[in-house]
N, C-alpha and C positions, 0 to 999 in steps of 0.2 A: 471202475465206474463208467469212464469213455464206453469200454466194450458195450455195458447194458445199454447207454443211451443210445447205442448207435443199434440195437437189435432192437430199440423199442419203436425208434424213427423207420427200420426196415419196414415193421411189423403193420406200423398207420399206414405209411404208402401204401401196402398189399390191401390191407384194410377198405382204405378209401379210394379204390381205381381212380375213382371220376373225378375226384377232386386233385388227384396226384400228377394226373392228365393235364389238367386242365392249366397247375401251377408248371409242371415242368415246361409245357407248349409256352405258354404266356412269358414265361422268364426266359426260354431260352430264344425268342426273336430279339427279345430287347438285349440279352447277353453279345446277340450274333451283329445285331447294329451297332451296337456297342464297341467291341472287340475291332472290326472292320472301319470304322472313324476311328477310334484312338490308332489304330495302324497307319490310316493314311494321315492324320493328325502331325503323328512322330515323323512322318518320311517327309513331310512340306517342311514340318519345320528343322531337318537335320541339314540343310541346304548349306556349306561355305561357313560351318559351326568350327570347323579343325584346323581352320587356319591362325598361326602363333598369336597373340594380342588380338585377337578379331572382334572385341570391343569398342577397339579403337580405330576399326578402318570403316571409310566411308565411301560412298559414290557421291561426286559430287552432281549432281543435277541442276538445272537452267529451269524457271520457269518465266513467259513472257505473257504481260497482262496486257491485252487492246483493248481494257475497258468494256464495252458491251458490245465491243469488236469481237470477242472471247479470251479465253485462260486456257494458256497451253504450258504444261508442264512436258518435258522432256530429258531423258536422260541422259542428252548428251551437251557437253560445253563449246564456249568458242575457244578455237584453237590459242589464241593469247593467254586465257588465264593459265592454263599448265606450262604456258614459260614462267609467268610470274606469281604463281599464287603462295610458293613458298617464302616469296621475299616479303609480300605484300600483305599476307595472311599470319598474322603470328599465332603460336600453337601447332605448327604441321609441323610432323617431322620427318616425313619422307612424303615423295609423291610418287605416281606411274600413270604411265600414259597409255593409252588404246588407242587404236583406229582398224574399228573391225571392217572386213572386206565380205563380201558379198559376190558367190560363186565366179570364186576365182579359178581358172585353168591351172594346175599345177604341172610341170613337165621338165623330164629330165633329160637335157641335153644330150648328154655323152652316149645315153641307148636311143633318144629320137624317141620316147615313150610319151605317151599322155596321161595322168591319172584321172582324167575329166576333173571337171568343176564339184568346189568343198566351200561349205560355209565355217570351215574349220580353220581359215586364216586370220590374222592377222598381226597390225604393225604393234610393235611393244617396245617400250624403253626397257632399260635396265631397274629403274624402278619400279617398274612392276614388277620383274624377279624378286625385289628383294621384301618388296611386301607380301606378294603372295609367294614365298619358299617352296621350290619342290625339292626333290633328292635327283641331282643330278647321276648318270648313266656315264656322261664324256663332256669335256667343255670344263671351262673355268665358269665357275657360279656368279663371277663378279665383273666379267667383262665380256660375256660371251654376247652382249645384243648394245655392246657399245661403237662400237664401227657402224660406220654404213656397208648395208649390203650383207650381214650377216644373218645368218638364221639358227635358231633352235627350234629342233622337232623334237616328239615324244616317242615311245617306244611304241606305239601303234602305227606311227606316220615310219618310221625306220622299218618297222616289217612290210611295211606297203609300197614304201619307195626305192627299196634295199634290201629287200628279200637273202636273207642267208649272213648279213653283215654285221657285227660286232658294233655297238657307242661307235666305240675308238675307232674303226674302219670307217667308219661315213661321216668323222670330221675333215674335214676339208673338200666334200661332195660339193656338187653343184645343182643345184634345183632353179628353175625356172618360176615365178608365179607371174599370170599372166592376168592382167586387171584394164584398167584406162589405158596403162602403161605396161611394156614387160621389164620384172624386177629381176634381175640375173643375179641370185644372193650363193653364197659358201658357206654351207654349216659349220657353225664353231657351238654346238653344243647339244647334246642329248638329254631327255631327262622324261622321272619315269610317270606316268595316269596316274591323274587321282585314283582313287581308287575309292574315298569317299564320294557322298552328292555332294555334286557343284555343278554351278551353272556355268561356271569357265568351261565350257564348250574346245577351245582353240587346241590343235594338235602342230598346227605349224605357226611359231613365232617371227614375223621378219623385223631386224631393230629399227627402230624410228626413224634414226636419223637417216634413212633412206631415204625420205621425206625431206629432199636436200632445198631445191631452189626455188624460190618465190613461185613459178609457175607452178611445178606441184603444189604447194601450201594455195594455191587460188583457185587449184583444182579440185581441190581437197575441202577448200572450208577454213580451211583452216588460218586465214589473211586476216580476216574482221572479227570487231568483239561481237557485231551484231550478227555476225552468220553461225546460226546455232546448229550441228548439223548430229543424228543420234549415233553414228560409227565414231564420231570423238568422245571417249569417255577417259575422264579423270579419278582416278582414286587416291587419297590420303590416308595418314594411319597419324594420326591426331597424338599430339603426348598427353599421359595422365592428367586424367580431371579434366579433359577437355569435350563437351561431349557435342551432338548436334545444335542443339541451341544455343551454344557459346558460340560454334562456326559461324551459325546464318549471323550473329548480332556483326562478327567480326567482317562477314562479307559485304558489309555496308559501303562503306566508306570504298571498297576496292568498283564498286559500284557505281557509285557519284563520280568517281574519278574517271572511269572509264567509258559509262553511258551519258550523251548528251540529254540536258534536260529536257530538252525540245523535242525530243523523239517523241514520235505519237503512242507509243507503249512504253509499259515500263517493265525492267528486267530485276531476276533477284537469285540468288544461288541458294541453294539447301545441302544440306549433305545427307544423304541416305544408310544408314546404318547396312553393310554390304550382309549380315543374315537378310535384310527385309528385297534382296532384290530378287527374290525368287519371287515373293507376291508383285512385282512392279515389271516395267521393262527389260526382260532379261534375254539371253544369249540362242539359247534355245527355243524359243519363243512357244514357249511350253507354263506359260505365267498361271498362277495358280490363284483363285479372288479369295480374298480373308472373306470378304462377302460370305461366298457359297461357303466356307470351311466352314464359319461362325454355325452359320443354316447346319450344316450336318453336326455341329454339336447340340445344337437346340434340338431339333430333330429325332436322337440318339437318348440324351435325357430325356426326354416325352415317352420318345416309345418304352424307354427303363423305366416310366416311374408310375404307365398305364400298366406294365405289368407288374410292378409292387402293388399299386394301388388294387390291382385285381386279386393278390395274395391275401394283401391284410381286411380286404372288403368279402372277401367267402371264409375267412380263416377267424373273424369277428363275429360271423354270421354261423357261423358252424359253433362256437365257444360252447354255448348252449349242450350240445354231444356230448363234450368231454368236460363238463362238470363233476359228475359222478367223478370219473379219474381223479380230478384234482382233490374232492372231496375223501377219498379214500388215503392218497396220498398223505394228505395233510393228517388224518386220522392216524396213521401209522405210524410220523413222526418227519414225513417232506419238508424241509422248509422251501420257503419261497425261492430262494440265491437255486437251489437244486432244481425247484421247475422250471424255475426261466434257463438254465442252461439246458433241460432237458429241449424245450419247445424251439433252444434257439439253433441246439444238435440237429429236431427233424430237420427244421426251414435250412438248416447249413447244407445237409445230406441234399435238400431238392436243389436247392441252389449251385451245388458242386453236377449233379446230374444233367444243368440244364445248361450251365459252363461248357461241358463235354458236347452236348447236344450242339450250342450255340456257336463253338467254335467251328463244329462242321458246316453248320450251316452260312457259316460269313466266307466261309469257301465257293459254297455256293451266289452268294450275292458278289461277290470278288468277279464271278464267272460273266453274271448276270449284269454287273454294269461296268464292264473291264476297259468298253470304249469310255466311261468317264471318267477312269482313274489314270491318273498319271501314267506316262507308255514305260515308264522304268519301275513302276510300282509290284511290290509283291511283299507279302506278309512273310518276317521273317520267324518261323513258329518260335527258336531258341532263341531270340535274341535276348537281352536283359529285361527292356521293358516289357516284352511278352513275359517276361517269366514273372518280373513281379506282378502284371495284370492277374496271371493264372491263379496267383496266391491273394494279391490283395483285394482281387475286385470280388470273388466271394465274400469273403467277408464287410466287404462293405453291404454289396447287397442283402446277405444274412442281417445286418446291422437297420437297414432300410425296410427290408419286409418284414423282417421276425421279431423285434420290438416289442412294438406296439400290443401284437397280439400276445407274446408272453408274457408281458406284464399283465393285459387283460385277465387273460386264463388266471394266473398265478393268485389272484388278486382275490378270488374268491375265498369267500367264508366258507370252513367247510364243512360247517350244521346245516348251512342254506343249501351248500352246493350237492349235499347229500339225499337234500330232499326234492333238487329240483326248480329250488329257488333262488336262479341267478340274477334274474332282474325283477324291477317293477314292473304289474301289469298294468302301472297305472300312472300319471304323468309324463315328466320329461326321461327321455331314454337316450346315452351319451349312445353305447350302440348304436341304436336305431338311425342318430339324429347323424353319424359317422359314416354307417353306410350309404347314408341316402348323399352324402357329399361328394364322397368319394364317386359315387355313382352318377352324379351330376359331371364332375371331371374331368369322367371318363370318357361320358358320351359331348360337353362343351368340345375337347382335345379332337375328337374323331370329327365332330364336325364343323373346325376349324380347319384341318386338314384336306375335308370334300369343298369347302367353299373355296378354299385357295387353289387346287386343282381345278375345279372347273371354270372359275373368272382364267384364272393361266389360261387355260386352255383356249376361251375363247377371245385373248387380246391375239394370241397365236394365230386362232384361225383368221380372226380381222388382218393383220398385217401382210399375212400369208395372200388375203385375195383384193388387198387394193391395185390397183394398179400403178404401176411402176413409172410410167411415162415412157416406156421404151420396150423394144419388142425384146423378150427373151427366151423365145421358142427355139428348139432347133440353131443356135449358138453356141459355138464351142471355142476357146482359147487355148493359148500358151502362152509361157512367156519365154522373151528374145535372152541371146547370149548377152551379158551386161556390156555396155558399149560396143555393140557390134558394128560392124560395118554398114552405113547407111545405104549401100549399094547393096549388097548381100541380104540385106531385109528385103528392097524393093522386090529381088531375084526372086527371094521366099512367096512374097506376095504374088508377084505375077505366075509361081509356080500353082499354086493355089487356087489362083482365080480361072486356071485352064481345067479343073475340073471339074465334070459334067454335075457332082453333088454341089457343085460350092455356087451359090448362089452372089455374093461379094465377100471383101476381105477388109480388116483396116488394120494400121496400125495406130498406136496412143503409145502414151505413158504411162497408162493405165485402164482398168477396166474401167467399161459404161455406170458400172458399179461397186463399189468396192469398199474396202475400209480405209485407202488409201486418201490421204486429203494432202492437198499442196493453197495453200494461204497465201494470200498478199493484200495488196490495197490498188488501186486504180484511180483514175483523178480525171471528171468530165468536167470540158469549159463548160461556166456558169458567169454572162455576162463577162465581166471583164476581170473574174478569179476562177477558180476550181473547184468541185463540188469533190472530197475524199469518200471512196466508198472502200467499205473491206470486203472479197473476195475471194470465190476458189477460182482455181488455174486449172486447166485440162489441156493435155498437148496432145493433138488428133491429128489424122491426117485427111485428105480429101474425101474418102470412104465413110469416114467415121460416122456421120449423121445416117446415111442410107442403111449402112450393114447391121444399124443397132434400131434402125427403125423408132427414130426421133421426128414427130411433126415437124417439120420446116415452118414457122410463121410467116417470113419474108425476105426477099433477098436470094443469094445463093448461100449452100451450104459446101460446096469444094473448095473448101480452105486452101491454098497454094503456097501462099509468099507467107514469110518473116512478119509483115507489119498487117498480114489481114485478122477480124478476128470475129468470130461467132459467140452472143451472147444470150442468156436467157431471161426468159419472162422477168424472173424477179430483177434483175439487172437493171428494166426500164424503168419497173417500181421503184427502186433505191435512185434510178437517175433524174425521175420523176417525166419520163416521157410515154406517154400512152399510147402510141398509134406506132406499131413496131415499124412500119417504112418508116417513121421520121428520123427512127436511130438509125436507119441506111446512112455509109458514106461518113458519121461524125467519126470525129478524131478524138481518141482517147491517147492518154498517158500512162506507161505502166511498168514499172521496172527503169525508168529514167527513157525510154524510146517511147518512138508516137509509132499507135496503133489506130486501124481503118475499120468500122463497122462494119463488113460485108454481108450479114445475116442475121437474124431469129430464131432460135427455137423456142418451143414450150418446156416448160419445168418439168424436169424430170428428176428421177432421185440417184443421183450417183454415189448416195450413201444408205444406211438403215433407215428405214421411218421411224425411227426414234431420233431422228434430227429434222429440222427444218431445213427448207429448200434454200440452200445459199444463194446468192447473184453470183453468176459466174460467168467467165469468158475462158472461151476456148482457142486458142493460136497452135503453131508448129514448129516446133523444131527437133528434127528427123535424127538429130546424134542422141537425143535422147528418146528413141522410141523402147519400151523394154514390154511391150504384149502384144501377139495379132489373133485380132478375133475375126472368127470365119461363120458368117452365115448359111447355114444349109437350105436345097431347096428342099419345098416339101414333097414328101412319100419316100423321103430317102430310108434305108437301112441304116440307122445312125454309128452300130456297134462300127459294120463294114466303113463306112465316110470316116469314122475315127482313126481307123487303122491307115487308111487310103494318106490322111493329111498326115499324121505320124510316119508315114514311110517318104513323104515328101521331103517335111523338116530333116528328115536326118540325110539326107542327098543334100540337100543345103550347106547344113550344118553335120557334117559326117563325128564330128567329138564328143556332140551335144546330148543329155539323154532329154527324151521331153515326153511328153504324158499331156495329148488335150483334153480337158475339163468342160461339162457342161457350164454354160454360165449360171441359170436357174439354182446350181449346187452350191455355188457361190453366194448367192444370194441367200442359201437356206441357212447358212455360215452364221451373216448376222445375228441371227436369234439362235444359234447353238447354245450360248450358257445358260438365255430363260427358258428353252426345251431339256435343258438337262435340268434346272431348276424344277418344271414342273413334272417332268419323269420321276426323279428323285421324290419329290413330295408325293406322287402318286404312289409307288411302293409304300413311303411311310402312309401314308394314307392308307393302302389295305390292311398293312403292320394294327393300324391304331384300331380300326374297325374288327377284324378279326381278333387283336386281344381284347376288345371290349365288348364283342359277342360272343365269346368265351364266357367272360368273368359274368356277364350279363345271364347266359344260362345257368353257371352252375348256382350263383344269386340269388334269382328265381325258381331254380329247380327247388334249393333248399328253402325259402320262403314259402313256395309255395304248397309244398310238401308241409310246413309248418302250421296250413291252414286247409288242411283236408278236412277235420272234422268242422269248421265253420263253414265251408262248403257243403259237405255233407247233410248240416242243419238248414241252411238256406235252402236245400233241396227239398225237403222235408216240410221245411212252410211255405214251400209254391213256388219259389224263385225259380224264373227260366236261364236256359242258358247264356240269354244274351245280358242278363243282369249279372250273373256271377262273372262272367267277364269282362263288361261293366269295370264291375267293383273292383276286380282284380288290377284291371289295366287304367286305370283313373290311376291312382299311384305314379306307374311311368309315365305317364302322361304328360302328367305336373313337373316331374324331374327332366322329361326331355325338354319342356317349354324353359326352363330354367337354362341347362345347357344351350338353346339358341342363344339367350340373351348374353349367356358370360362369351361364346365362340362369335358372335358378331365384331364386337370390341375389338380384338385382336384381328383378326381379320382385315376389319376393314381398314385399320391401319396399317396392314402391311402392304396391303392391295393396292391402296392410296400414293404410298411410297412408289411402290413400283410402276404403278400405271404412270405416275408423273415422269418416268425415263423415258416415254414411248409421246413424242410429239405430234402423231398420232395412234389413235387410243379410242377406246369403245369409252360408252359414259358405266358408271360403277351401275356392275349390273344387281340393281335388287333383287329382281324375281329369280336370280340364284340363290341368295343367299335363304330364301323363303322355300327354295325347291331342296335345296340339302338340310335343312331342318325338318321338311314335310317326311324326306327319304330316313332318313335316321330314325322318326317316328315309324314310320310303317316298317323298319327293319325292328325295332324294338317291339311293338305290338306284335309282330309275327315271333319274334322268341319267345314272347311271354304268353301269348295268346296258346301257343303248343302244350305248355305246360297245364295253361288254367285250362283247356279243352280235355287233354288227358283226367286232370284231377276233378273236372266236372263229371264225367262219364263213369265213375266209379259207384257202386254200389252201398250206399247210406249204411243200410242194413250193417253190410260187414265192417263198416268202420263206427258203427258206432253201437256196436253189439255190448264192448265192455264199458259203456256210459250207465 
């Protein structure tokens, strides 16, 4: 019985080219989007799944409220609660400590090697070994990171640092890591890579308690409950039944206890479920947004269900054809349970062909957007979940398209269906009243998709041409060895500044621009008290203002000493003084020292315009410079000036590797995830259009092919051609004006949402959302207009000879 149904499904496809075309093309984009998100889906969420109990380990996280100062959530704690959170917290049952380091020198003594700088350090207690378990190599599992001064490395870091050596041979080695401070540590244990996804990043482990004497711990952060710093992370592994919202109620009190009420913020702990830190702050800095994931599942269902919808709206629309069939069938002695397996055989058969199709093609889209998928990502074809998808997503979607219509077909009488009489000609028509739905959908769907592209596009192009407040032309960076030598920077800089491209140099703490934000509060005499302002900090050096090409308002701008400080527009605003000489010379408070106004700038934006322009002051201090930006002059050969200041820094810094960055690239940075956002919906956008001009011709084809002889008779009593097309296209017409109204809706509230991230922002553009409606019409009109042109042009005579 299979055999025949599957020769009879062969036999429609050969049958029906056009239609067979038309469903395999259509299902297998949405199979191919499909297949490629539930891939990257499974791989975001396989993240730190395989570690023992890991239901019950958490991150703990720090959030601190300034009230309409702002809400900063952070993933890192102050160094006191992971002395005491186990005593004070009831419910933990182990804790482990982090304090991850930031390109660190690693170097082995005994050969005088350097392995340059790794963001694969850092400090760990033995609690973290024992929460997060690995399968040790060499070393005792239970005391190997209890000393000071020990270390465990991984068997990637042993082939690197020990080339040719056994675990057991490079216990008791010596490695060097070279940070603030040099840590002179002795390996006491090996062990081997995940080999699962994790974000645990680290290959070289040094034990905590290296972190011996108050000056480190002040160095570190690690001294106050109030100094939150994000390289201190704490993890817990909670006992049964205890989950995060029993933590946060429990972290209360540990709270009250330890922050003063008088503090002008207030503090609160969470604990973060350690699956969910791949979407948050993580190690890699490779963080992935539920946001944009949600977006490609929505995205993914749309484009599946405009190609269902395009199956069961020509496969409804065609029933009429295969009346006869059913009606013979049933004559013979079919039952019904037999046609519906038969109809649900073909639609399986197209479905399994466009599976095949579909998978090749997510290969293709894998290619096609491989810079937005994760850099460790790749489809694995055998895996499990691939296999079940192979077998079970057919049949779903055989379940989703083929349905509807089998039961349709089946449903017929088979005296009517014998003679032709499948519907009424007369009245309400479920058919009719079905495809014209589904039709409405398809084209709302496609043009919800043009309206959010093109508004995207142009909040993009807005942001892209405001002006910045700062010159970023011909600007390149790098950034400094972490605590470098304040001499050896100036060195770099004066080396820099002797050549004939480099126009000036500065150093900072950070770019003119950047994602980077450093917060505090400041405090101007007011009368005979203090006026509190909240504040960004920038640490510059004398250059700073000139090389990044910042208006001077007043004053100088060569910062020099410890207590002078450069501040901006909005700063006068919040201080409430209008005439920028009069803030010449006053004395502010800031950090518990008195600082000197010696200058003005105008506001500029040292972060996205999707924030407001903070008040900020700018001071210096040179142990903390870590970037120098160099301005080029102009007509320079920029590739050559790149290579020139790259062969500098490394005469400098001979260990160092470095790479200078245009600044402009930087800046393009910012709006990276709403350009992939709108790239991404642009494809689904072609996706949705292309399967709905599909389904839209073969739709029409057959419709209108269905009205050839009433065509043929309008011809005959005088109708011109621009009536009969008229008439034909009046129909879409109405269903396109329908789909603007349901595709606005959604729209605009997604648009809404998002333009409200963007502080500045275009106003909601109408006359797009009127121009992707008007486009969508005249795309429709031209497929339909093809057909009723062809079917106008034919000859009355021969079609209506047997009338």
């Amino acid at each position: 019985m299979l055999t025949n149904y599957l020769k009879i499904a062969f036999r429609n496809l050969q049958r029906n080219k056009m239609r067979s075309l038309i469903h395999i093309l259509g299902l297998s984009l949405g199979i191919a989007a499909c297949f490629l998100i539930f891939n990257v889906l499974s791989h975001s969420y396989s993240f730190d799944r395989f570690h023992p109990d890991v239901d019950r380990i958490f991150r703990i996280n720090t959030v601190t409220d300034w009230g309409e100062g702002g809400y900063f959530p952070n993933s890192g704690t102050p160094g006191p609660l992971g002395e005491v959170i186990q005593d004070e917290v009831s419910g933990i049952q182990a804790k482990g400590r982090l304090y991850t380091l930031y390109e660190t020198m690693v170097l082995d003594p005994e050969k005088n090697k350097s392995f340059g700088r790794s963001n694969r350090v850092t400090y760990a207690d033995q609690g973290f070994m024992e929460i997060f378990p690995r399968t040790w190599l060499a070393g005792n599992s239970q005391s190997a990171l209890v000393k000071p001064f020990s270390a465990v490395i991984t068997r990637t870091s042993l082939e690197k640092y020990f080339p040719g050596f056994s675990p057991e041979q490079a216990l008791g080695k010596e490695l060097l890591f070279v940070d603030s401070d040099t840590v002179s540590t002795q390996i006491t244990g090996v062990v081997e890579d995940y080999v699962q996804n994790s974000d645990f990043i680290f290959e070289d482990f040094i034990s905590y308690a290296s972190i011996q004497t108050e000056e480190q711990k002040e160095w570190f952060g690690l001294h106050l409950w109030g100094s939150v710093n994000s390289s201190s992370q704490l993890f817990i592994k909670a006992n049964e039944g205890v989950d995060e919202e029993i933590l946060a109620e429990r972290f209360k009190p540990l709270v009250a206890k330890y922050f003063a009420e008088e503090t002008e913020y207030e503090t609160a702990f969470w604990a973060e479920p350690v699956t969910e830190m791949h979407f948050s702050q993580n190690y890699a800095n490779d963080q992935v947004s539920k946001v944009f994931l949600n977006g490609l599942v929505l995205i993914g269902i749309i484009i599946l269900l405009l190609a269902s919808l395009n199956f069961i709206n020509l496969e409804t629309a065609q029933a009429v054809n295969r009346a006869k069939e059913v009606g013979i069938r049933k004559t013979i002695g079919g039952g019904r349970g037999e046609l519906i397996t038969q109809f649900l055989t073909e639609t399986l058969v197209i479905v399994v062909l466009s599976t095949w199709i579909g998978i090749l093609c997510a290969e293709g889209m894998q290619l096609m957007f491989g810079s937005y998928l994760p850099t460790d990502f790749r489809i694995e074809y055998t895996s499990l979940w691939n296999i079940l998808f192979y077998f079970a997503f057919p049949i779903l979607v055989t379940g989703l398209t083929g349905l509807y219509p089998a039961l349709l077909l089946s449903n017929y009488k088979a005296q009517r269906a014998l003679k032709g009489e499948v519907a009424k000609g007369y009245g309400f028509s479920w058919g009719t009243f079905l495809r014209k739905n589904l039709t409405v959908l398809q084209f709302a769907s496609s043009m919800t998709f043009i309206i959010l592209v093109l508004v995207l596009n142009a909040q993009l192009r807005y942001v892209s041409s405001q002006p910045m407040g700062f010159d970023q032309e011909q600007v390149l960076y790098a950034s400094l060895p972490f605590m470098s030598d304040p001499d050896q920077m100036l060195q770099l800089q004066s080396r820099l500044n002797q050549e004939s491209s480099v126009l000036s140099s500065s150093l900072s703490g950070s770019l003119v621009s950047s994602t980077s934000l450093w917060t505090s509060d400041a405090y101007i005499p007011v009368d005979t008290t203090e006026q509190q302002l909240f504040i960004q900090v920038m640490n510059i050096d004398s250059a700073f203002v000139r090389t990044n090409g910042i208006p001077l308002l007043a004053g100088s701008a060569a910062i020099r000493e410890e207590d002078e400080l450069i501040v901006n527009e909005n700063f006068l605003k919040e201080a409430g003084i209008e005439n920028p000489e009069a803030a010449l010379g006053l004395s502010i408070r800031h950090s518990d020292q008195a600082f000197r106004i010696i200058g003005v700038v105008s506001n500029f934006h040292s972060r996205s315009l999707k924030e407001e322009i903070k008040p900020m002051i700018m001071k210096t201090n040179r142990e903390y410079f870590q970037t120098i930006s160099v301005k080029l002059q102009a007509g320079q050969n920029l590739a050559i000036a790149k290579e020139n200041l790259e062969e500098i820094y490394r005469t400098v810094y001979p260990y160092e590797e470095v790479s200078f960055e245009f600044l402009d690239s930087q800046i393009d940075r910012f709006y990276a995830e709403d350009s992939k956002i709108r790239n991404v919906l642009g494809f689904a956008c072609a996706l949705a259009i292309l399967i709905s001009c599909m389904g839209l011709f073969g739709l029409s084809s057959f419709t209108i092919a269905q009205r050839t002889k009433e065509i043929s008779i309008r011809k005959v009593l005088g109708a011109s051609l621009q009536e009969i097309l008229l008439l034909i296209s009046r129909e879409y017409m109405i269903l396109v004006g329908l789909s603007f109204v349901l595709a606005v809706f959604p729209a605009y509230y997604f648009l809404n949402s998002w333009l409200a991230g963007f502080y500045n922002r275009i106003d909601m553009p109408y006359l797009i959302f009127l121009a992707a409606g008007l486009g969508v019409l005249v795309l429709c009109l031209l497929i339909v207009g093809i057909h009723s042109y062809g079917a106008s042009q034919g000859n009355p005579a021969k079609v209506l000879k047997s009338e």
